[in-house]
N, C-alpha and C positions, 0 to 999 in steps of 0.2 A: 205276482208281478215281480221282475227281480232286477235289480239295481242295477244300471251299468258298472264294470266297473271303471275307476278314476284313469285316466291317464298316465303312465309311468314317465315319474321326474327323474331323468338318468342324474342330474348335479351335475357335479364334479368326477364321478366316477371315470367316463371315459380320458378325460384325461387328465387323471391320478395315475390310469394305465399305460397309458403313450406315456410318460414320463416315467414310468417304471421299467419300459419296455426298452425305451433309449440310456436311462443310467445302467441298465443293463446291458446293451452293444456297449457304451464306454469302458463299462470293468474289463468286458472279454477283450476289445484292444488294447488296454493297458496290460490284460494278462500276455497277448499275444506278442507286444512288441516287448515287454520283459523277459518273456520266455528267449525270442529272436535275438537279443543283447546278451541274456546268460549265456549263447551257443555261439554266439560271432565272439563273444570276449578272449583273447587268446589264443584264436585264430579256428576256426571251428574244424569237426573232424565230421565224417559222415555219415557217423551216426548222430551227431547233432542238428547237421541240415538237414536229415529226414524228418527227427522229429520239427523242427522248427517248419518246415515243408507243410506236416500234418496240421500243426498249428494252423499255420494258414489257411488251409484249404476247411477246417473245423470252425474260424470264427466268417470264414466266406459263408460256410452253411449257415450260421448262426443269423450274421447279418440279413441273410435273404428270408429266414423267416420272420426274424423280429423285424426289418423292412415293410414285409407283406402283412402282418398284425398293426403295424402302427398307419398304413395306408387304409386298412378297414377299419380301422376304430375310427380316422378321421373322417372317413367320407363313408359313414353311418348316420344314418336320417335320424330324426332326434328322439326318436323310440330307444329301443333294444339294437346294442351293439351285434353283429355278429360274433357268433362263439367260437373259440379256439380250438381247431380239431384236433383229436386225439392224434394223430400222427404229427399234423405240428408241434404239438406238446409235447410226445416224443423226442421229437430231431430237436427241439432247443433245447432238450433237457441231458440229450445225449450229447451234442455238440458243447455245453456246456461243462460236462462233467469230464469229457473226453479231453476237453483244453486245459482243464483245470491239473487230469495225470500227468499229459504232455510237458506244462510248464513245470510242475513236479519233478519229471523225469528229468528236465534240464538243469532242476537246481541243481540234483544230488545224483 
């Protein structure tokens, strides 16, 4: 005869992660409107407005997944969250590291 098993107590976990999800959109736009003030400073040239351009359209993607992760974590029934696919995990990971050369490239 074998024991059910117990019911899983998510806590706090889901949102420890929506809260990790969203301090994380805020650093990318703090990265991204840093980045847009190092290239307008001094009047910008265009290769600055490209990259500042890429910026944008890098923390748009950013946004739209970590949007769509913290919209499934919220309206996750009180089991098991849905998991983060491998492709989304990708594109924030690339979106992020891609913003991260960009504002780079503006510093220096």
């Amino acid at each position: 005869m074998s024991v059910p098993a117990p019911e899983r107590d998510p806590g706090l976990q889901p949102e420890r992660t929506r809260l990790a999800w969203r301090r994380t959109t805020l650093s990318c736009t703090v990265a991204a409107v840093l980045a847009a003030k190092a290239a307008l400073h001094g009047g910008g040239t265009a290769a600055g407005l490209v990259v500042v351009t890429l910026c944008g359209l890098l923390w748009l993607g950013f946004l739209a997944v970590a949007h769509g992760r913290i919209r499934a974590l919220a309206t996750a029934e009180a089991g098991r969250p849905p998991r983060l696919r491998p492709r989304h995990a990708a594109a924030a990971t690339l979106c992020t590291a891609a913003l991260a050369l960009c504002a780079v490239a503006l510093v220096f």
